[in-house]
mmCIF file of the N, C-alpha and C atoms, coordinates in Angstrom:
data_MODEL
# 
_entry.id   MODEL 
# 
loop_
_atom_site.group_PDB 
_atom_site.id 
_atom_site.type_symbol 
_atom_site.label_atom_id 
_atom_site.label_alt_id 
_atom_site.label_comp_id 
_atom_site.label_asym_id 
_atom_site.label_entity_id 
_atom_site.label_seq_id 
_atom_site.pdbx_PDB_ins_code 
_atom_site.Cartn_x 
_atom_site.Cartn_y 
_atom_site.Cartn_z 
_atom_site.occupancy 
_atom_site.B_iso_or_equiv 
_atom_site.pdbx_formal_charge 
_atom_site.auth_seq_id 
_atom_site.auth_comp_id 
_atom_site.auth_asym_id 
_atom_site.auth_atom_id 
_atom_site.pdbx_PDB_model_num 
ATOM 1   N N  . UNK A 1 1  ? 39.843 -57.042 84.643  1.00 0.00 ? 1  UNK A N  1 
ATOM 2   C CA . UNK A 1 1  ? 41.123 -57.227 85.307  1.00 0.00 ? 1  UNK A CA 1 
ATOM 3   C C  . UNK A 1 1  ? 42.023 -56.050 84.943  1.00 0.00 ? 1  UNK A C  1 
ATOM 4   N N  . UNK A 1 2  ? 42.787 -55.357 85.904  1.00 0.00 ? 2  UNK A N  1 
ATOM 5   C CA . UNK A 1 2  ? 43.131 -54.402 85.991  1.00 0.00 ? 2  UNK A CA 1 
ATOM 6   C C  . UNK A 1 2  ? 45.275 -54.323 86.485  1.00 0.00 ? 2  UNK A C  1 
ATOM 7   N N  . UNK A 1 3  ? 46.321 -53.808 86.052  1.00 0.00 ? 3  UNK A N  1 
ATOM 8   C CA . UNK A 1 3  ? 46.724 -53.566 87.021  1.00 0.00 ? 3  UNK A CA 1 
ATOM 9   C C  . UNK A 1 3  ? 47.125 -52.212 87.593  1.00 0.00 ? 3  UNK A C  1 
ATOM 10  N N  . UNK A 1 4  ? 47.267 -52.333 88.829  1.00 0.00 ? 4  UNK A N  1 
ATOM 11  C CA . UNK A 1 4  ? 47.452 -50.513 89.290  1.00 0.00 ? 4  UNK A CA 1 
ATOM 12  C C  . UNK A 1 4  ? 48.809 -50.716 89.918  1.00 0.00 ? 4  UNK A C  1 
ATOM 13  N N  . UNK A 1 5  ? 49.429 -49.038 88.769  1.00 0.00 ? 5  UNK A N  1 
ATOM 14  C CA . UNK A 1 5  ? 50.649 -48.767 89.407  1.00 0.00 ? 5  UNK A CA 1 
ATOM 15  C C  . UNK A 1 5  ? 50.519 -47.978 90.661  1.00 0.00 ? 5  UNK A C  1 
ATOM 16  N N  . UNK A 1 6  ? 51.942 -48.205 90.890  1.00 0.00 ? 6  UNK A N  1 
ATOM 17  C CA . UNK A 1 6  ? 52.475 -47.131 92.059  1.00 0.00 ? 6  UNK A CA 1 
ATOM 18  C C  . UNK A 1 6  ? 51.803 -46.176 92.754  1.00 0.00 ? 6  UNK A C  1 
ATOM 19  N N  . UNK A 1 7  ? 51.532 -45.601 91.815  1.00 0.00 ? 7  UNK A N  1 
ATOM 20  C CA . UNK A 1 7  ? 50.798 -44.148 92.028  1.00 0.00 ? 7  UNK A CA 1 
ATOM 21  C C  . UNK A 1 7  ? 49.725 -44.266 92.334  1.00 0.00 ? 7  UNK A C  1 
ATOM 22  N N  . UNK A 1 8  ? 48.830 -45.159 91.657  1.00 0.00 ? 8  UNK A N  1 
ATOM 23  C CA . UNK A 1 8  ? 47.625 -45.555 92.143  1.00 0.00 ? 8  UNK A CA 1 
ATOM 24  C C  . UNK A 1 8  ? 47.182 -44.456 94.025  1.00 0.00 ? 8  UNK A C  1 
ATOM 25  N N  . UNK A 1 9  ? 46.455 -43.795 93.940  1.00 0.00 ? 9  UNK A N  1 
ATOM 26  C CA . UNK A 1 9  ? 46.013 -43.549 95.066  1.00 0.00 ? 9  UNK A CA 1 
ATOM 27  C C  . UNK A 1 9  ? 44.862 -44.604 95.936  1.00 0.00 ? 9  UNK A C  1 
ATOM 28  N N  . UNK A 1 10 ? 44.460 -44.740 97.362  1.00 0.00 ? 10 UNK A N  1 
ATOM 29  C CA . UNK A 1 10 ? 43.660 -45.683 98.137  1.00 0.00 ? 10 UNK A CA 1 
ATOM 30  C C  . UNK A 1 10 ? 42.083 -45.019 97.035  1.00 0.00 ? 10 UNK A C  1 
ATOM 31  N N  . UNK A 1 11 ? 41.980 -44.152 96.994  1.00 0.00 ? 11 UNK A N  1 
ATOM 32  C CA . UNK A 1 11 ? 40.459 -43.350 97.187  1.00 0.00 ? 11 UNK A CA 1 
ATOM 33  C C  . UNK A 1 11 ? 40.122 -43.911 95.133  1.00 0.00 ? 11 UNK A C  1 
ATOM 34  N N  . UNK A 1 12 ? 41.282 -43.825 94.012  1.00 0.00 ? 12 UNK A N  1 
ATOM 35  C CA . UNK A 1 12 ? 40.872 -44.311 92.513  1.00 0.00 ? 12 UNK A CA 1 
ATOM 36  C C  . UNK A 1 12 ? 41.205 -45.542 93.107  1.00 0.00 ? 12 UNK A C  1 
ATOM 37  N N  . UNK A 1 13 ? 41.678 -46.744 93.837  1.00 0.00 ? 13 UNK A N  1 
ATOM 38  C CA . UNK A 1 13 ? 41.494 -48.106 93.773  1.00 0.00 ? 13 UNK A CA 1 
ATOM 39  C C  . UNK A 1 13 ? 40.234 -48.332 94.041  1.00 0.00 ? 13 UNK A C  1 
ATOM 40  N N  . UNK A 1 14 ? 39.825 -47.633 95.451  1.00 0.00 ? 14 UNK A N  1 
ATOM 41  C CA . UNK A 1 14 ? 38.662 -48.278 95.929  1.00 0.00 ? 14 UNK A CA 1 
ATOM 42  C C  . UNK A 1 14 ? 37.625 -48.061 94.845  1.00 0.00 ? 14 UNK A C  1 
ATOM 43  N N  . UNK A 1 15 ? 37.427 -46.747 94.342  1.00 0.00 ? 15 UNK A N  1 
ATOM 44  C CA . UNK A 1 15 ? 36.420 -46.307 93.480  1.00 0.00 ? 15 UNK A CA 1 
ATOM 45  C C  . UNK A 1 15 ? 36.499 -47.074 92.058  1.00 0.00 ? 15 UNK A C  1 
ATOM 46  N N  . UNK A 1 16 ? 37.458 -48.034 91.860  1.00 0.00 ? 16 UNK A N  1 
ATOM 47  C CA . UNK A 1 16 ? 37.083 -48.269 90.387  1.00 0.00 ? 16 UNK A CA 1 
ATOM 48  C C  . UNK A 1 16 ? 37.151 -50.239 90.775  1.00 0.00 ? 16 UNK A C  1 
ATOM 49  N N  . UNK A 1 17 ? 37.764 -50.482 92.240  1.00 0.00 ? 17 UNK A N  1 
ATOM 50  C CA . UNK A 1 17 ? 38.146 -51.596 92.383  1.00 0.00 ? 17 UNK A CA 1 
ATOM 51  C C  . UNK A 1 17 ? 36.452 -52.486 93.001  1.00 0.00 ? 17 UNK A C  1 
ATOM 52  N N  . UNK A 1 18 ? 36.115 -51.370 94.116  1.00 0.00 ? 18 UNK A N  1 
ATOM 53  C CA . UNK A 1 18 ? 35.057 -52.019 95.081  1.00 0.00 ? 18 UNK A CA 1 
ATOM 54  C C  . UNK A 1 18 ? 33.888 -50.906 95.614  1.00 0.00 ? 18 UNK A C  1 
ATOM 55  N N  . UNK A 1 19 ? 33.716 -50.014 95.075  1.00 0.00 ? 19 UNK A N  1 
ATOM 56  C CA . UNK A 1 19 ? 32.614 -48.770 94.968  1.00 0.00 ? 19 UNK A CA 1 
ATOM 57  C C  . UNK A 1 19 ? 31.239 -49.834 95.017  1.00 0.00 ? 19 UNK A C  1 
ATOM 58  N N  . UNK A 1 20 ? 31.394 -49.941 93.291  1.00 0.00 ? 20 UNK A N  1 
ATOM 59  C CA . UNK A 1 20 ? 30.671 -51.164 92.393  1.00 0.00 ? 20 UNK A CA 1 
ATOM 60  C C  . UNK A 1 20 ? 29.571 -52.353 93.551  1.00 0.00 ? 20 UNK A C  1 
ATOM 61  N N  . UNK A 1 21 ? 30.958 -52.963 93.780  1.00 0.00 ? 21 UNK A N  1 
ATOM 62  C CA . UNK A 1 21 ? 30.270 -54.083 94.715  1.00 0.00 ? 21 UNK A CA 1 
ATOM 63  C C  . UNK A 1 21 ? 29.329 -53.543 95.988  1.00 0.00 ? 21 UNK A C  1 
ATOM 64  N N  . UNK A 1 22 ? 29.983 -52.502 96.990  1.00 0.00 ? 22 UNK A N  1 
ATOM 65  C CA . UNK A 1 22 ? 29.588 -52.441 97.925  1.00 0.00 ? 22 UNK A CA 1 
ATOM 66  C C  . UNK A 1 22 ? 27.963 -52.088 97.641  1.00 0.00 ? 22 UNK A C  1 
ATOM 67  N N  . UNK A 1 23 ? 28.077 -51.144 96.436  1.00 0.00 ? 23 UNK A N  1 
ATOM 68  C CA . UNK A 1 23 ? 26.141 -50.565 96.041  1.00 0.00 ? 23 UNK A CA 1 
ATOM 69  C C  . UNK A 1 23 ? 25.404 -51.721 95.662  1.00 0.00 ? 23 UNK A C  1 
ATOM 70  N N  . UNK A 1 24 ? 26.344 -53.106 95.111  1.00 0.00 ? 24 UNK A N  1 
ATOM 71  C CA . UNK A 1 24 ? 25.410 -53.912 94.843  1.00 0.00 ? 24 UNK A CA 1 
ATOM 72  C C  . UNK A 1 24 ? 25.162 -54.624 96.553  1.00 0.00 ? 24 UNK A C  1 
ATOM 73  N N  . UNK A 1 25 ? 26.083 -54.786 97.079  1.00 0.00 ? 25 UNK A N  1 
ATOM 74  C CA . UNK A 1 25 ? 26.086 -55.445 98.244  1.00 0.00 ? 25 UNK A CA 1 
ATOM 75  C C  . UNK A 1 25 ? 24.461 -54.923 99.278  1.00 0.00 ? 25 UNK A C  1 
ATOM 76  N N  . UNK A 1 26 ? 24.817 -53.816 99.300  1.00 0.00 ? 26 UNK A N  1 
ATOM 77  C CA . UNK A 1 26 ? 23.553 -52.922 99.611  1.00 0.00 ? 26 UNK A CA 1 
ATOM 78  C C  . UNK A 1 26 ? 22.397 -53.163 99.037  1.00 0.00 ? 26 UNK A C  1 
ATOM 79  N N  . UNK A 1 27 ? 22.563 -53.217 97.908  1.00 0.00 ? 27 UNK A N  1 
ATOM 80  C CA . UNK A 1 27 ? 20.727 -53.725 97.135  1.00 0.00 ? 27 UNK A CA 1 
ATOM 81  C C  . UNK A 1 27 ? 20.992 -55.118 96.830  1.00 0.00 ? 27 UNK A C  1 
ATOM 82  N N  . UNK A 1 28 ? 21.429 -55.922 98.055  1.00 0.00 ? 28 UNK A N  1 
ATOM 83  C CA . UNK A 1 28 ? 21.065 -57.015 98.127  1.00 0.00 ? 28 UNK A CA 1 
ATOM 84  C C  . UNK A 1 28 ? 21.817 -58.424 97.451  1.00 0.00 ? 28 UNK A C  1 
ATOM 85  N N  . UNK A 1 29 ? 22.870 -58.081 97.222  1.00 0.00 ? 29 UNK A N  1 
ATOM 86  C CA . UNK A 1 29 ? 23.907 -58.785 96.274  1.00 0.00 ? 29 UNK A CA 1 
ATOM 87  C C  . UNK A 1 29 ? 24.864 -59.477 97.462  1.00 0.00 ? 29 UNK A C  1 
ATOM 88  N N  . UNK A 1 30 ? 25.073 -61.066 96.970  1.00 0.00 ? 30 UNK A N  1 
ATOM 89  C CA . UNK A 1 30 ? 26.570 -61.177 97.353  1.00 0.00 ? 30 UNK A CA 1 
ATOM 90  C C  . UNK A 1 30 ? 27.586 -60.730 96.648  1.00 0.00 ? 30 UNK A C  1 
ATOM 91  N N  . UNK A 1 31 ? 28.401 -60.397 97.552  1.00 0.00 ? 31 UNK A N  1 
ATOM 92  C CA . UNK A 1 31 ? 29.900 -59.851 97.258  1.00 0.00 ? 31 UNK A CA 1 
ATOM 93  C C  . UNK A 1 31 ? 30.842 -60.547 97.892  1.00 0.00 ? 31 UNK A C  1 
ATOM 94  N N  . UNK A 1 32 ? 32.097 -60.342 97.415  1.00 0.00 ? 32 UNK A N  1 
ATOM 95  C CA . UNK A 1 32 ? 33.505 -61.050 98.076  1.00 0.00 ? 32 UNK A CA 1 
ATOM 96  C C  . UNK A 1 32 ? 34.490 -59.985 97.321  1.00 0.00 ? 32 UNK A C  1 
ATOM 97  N N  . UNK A 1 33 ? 35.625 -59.902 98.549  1.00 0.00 ? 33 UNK A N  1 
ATOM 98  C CA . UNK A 1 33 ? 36.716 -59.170 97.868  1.00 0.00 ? 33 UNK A CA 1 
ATOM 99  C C  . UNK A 1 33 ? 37.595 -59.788 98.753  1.00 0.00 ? 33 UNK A C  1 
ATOM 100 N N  . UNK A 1 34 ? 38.899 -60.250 97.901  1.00 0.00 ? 34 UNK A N  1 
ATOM 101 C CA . UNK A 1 34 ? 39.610 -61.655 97.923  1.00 0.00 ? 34 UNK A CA 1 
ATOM 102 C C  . UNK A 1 34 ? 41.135 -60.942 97.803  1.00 0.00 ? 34 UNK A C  1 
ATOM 103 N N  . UNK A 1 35 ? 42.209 -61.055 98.472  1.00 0.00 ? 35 UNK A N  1 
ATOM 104 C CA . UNK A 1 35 ? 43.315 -60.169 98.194  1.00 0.00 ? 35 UNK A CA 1 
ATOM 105 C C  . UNK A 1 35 ? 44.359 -61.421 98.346  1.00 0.00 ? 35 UNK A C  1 
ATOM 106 N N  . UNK A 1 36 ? 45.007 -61.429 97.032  1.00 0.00 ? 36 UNK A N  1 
ATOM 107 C CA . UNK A 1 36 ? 46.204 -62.688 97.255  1.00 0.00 ? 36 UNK A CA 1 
ATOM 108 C C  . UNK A 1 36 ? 47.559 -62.384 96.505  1.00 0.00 ? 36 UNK A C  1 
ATOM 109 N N  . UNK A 1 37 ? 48.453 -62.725 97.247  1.00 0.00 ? 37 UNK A N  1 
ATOM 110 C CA . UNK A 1 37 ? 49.706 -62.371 96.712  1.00 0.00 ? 37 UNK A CA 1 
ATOM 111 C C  . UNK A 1 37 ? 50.983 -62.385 97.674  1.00 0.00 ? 37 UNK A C  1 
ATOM 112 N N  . UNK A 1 38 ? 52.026 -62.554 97.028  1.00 0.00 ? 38 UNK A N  1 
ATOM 113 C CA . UNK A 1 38 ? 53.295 -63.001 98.162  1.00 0.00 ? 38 UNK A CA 1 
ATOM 114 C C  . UNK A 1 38 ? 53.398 -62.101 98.841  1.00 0.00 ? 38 UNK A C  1 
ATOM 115 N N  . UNK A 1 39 ? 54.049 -62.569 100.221 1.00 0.00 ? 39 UNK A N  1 
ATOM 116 C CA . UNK A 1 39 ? 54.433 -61.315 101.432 1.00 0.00 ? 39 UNK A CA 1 
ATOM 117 C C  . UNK A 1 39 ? 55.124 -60.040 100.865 1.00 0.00 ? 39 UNK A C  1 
ATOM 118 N N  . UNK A 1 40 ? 54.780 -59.186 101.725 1.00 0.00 ? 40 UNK A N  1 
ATOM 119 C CA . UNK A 1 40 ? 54.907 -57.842 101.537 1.00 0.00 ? 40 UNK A CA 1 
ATOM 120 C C  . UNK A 1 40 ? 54.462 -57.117 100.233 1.00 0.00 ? 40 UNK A C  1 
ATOM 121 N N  . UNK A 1 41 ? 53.246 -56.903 99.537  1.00 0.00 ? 41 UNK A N  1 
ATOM 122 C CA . UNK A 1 41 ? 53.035 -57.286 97.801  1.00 0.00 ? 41 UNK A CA 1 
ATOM 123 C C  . UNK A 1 41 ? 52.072 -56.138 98.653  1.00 0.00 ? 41 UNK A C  1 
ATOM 124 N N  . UNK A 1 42 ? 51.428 -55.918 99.597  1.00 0.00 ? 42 UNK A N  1 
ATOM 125 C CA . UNK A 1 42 ? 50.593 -54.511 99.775  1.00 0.00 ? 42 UNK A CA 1 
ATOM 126 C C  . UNK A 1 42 ? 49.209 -55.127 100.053 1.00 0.00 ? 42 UNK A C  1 
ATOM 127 N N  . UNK A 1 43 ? 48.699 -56.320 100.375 1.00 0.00 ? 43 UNK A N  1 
ATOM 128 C CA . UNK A 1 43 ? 47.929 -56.471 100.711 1.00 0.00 ? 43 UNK A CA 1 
ATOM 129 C C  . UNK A 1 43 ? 47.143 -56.296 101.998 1.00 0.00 ? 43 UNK A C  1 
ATOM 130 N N  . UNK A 1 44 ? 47.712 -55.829 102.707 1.00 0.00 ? 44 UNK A N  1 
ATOM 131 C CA . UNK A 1 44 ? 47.456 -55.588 104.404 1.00 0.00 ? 44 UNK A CA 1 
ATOM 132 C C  . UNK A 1 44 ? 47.380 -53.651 103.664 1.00 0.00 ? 44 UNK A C  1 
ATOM 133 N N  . UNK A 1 45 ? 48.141 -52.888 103.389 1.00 0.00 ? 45 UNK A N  1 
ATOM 134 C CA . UNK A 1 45 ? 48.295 -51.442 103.237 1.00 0.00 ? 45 UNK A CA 1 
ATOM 135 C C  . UNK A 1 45 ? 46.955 -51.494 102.309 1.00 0.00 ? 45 UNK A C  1 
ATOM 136 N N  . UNK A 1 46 ? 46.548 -52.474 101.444 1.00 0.00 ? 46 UNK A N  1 
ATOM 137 C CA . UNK A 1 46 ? 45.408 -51.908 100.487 1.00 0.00 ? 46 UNK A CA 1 
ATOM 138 C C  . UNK A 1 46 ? 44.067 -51.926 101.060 1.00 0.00 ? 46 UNK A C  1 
ATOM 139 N N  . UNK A 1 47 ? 44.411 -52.974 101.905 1.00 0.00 ? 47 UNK A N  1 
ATOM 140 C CA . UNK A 1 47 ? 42.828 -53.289 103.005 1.00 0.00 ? 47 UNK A CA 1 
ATOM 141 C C  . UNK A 1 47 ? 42.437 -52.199 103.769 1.00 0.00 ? 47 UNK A C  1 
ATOM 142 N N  . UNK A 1 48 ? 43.489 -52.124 104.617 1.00 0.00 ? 48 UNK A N  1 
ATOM 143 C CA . UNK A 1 48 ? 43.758 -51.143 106.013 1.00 0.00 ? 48 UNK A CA 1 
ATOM 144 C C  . UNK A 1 48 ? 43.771 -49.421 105.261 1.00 0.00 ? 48 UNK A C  1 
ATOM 145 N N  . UNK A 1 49 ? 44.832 -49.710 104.750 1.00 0.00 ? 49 UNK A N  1 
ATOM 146 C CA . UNK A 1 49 ? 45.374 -48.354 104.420 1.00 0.00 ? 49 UNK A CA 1 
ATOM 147 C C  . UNK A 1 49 ? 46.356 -47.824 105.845 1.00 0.00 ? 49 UNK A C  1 
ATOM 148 N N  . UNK A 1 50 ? 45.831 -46.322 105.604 1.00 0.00 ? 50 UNK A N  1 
ATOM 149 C CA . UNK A 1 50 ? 46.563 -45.526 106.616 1.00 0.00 ? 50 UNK A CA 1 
ATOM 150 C C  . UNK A 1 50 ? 45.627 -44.641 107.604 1.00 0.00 ? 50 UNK A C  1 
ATOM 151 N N  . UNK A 1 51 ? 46.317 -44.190 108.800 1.00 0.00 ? 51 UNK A N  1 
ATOM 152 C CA . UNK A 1 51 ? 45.242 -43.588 109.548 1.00 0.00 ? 51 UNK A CA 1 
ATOM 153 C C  . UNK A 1 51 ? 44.790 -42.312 108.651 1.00 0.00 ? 51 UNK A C  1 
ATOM 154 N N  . UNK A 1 52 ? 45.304 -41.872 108.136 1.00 0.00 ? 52 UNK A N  1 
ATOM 155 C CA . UNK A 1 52 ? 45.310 -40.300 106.962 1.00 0.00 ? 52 UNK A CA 1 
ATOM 156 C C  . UNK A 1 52 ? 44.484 -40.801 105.852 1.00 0.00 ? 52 UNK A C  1 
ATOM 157 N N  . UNK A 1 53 ? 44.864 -41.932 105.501 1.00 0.00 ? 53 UNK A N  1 
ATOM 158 C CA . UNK A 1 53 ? 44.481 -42.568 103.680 1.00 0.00 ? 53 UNK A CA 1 
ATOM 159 C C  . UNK A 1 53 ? 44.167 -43.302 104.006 1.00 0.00 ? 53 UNK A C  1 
ATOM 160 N N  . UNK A 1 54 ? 42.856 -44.371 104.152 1.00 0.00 ? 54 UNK A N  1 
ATOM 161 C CA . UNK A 1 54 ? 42.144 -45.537 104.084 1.00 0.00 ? 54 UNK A CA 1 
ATOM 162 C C  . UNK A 1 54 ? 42.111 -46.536 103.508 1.00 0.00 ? 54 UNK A C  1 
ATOM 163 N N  . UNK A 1 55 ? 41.842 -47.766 103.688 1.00 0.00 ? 55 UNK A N  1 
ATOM 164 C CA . UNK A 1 55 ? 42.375 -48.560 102.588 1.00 0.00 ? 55 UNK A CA 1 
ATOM 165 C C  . UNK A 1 55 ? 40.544 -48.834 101.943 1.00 0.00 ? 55 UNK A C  1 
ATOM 166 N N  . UNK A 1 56 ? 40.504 -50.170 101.647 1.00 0.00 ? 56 UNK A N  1 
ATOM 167 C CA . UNK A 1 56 ? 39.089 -50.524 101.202 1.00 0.00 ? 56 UNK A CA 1 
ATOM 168 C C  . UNK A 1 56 ? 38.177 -50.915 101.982 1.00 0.00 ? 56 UNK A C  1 
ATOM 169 N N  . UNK A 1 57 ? 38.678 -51.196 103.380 1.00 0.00 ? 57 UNK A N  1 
ATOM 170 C CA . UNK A 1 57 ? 37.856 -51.721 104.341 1.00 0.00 ? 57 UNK A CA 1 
ATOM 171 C C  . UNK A 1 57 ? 37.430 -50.243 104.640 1.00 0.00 ? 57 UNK A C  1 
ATOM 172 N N  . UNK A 1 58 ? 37.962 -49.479 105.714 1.00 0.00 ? 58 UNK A N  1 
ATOM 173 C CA . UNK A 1 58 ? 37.014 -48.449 105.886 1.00 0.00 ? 58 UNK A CA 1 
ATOM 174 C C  . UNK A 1 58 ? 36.206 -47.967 105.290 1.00 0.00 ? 58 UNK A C  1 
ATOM 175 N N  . UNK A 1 59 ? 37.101 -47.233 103.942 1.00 0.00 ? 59 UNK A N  1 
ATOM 176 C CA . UNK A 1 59 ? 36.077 -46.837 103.002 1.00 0.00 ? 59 UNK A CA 1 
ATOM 177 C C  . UNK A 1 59 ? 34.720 -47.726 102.435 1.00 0.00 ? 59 UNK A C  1 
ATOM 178 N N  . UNK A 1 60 ? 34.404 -48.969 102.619 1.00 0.00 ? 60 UNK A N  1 
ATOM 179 C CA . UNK A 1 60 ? 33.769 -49.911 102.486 1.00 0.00 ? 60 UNK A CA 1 
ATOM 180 C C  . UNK A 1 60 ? 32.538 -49.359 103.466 1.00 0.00 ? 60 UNK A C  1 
ATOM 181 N N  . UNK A 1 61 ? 33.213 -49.381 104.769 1.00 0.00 ? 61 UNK A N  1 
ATOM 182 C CA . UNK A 1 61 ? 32.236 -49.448 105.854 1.00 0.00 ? 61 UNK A CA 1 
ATOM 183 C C  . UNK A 1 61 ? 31.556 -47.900 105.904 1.00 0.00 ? 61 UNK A C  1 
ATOM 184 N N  . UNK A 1 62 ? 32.320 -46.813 105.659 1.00 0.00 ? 62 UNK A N  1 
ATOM 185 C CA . UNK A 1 62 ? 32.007 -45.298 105.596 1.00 0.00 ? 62 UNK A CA 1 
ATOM 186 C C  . UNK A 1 62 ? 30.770 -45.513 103.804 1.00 0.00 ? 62 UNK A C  1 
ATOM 187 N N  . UNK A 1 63 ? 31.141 -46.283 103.053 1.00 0.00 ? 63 UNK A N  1 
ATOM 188 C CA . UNK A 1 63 ? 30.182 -46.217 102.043 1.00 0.00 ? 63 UNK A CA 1 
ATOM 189 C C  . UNK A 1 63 ? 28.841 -46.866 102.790 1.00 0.00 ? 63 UNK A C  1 
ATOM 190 N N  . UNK A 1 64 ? 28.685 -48.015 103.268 1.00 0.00 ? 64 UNK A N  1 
ATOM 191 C CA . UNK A 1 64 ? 28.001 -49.011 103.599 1.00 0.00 ? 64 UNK A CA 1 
ATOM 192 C C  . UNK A 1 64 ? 26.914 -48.325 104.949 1.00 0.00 ? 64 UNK A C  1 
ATOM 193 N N  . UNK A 1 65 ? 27.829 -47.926 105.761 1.00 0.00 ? 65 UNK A N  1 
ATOM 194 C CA . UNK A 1 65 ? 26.850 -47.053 107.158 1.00 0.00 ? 65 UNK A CA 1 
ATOM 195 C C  . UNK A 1 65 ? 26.276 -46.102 106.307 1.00 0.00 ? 65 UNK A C  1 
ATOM 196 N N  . UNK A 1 66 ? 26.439 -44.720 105.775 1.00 0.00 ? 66 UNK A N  1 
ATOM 197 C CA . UNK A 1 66 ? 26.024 -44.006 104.667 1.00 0.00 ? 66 UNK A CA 1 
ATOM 198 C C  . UNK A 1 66 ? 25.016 -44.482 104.265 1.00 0.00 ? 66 UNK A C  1 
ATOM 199 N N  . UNK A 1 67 ? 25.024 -45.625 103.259 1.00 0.00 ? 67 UNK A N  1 
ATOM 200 C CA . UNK A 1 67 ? 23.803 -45.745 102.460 1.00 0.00 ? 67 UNK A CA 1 
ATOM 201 C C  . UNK A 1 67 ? 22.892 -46.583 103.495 1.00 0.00 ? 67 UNK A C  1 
ATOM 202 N N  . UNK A 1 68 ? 23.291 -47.302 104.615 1.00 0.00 ? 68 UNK A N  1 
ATOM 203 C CA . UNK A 1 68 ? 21.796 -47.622 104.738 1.00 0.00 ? 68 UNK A CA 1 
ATOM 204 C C  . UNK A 1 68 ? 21.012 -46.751 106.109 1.00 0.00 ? 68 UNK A C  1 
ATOM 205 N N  . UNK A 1 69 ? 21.870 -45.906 106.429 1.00 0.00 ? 69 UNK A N  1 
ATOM 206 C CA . UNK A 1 69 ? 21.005 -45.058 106.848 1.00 0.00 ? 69 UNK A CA 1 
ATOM 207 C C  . UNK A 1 69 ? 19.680 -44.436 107.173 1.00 0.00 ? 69 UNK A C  1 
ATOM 208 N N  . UNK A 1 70 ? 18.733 -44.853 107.789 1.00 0.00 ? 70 UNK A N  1 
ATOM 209 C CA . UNK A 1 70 ? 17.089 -44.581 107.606 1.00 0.00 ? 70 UNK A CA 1 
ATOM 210 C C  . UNK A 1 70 ? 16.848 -45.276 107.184 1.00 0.00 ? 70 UNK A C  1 
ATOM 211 N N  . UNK A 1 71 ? 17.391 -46.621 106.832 1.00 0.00 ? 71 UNK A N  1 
ATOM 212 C CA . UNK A 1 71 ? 16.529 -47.725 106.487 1.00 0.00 ? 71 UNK A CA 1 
ATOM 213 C C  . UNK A 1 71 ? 16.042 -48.563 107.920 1.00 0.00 ? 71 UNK A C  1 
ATOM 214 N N  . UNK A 1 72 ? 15.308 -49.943 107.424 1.00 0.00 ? 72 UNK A N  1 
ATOM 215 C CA . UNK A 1 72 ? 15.085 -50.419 108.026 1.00 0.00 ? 72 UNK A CA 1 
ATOM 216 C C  . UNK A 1 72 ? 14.648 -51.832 108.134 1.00 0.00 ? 72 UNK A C  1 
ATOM 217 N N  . UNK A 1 73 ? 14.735 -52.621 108.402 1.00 0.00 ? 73 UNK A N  1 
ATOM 218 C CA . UNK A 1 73 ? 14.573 -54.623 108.263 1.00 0.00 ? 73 UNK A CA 1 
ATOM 219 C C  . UNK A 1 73 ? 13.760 -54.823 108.722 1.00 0.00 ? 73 UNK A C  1 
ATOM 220 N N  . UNK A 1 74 ? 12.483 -54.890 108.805 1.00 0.00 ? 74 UNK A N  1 
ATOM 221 C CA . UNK A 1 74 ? 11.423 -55.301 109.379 1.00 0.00 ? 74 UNK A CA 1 
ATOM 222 C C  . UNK A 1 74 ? 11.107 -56.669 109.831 1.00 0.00 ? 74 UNK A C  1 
ATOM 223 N N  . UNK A 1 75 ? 11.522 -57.815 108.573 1.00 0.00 ? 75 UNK A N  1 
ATOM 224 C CA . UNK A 1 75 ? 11.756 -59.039 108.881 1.00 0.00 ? 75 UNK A CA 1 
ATOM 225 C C  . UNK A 1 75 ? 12.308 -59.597 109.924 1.00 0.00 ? 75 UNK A C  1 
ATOM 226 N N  . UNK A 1 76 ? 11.873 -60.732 110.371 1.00 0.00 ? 76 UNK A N  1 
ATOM 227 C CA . UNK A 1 76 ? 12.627 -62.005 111.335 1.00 0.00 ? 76 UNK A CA 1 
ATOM 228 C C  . UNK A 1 76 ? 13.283 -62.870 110.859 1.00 0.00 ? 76 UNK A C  1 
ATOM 229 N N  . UNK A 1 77 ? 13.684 -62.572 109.469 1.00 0.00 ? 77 UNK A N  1 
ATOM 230 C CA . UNK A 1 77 ? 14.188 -64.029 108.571 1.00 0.00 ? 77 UNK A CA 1 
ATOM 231 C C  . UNK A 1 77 ? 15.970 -64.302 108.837 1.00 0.00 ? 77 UNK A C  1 
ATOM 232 N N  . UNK A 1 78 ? 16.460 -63.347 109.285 1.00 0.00 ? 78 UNK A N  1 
ATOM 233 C CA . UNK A 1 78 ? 17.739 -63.110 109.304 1.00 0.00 ? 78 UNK A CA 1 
ATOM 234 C C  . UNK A 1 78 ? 18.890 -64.427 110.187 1.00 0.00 ? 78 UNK A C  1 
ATOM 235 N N  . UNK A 1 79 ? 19.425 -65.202 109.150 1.00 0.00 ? 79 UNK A N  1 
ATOM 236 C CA . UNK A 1 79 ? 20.316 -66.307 110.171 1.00 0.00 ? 79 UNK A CA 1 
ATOM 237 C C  . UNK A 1 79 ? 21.612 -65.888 110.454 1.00 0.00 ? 79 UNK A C  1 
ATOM 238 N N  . UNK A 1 80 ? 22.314 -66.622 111.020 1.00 0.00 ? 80 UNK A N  1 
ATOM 239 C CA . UNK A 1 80 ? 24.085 -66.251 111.434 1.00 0.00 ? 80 UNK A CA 1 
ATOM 240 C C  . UNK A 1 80 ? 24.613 -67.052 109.888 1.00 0.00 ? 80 UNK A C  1 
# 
């Protein structure tokens, strides 16, 4: 448990907040990332971010397309 000031940039949150998870997410891990706190507290700006600065979702998805790249699922096991 962590807290981050001000300064905190999007790119050291994501990397020390949800880097971690997403590589486990990838080799096969559940993950959850859970954001709670009273209105206006930065939870929408930490997700999203900015069109310039990203929040954790993109960067999530730019980590996530990246690594699985050239892979491939061969299986039929897959449910909704």
């Amino acid at each position: 448990s962590r807290v981050f000031g001000p300064e905190t940039t999007q790119k050291d949150f994501f990397d020390e907040t949800s880097l971690g998870l997403v590589r486990d997410f990838v080799d096969g891990q559940n993950c959850l990332v859970f954001t709670y706190g009273v209105t206006n507290s930065g939870k929408t700006y930490t997700i999203q971010g900015t069109a310039k600065d990203g929040g954790v979702l993109p960067r999530t998805l730019d980590v996530l397309f990246n690594s699985i790249q050239g892979r491939e699922y061969n299986r039929m096991d897959l449910k909704p």
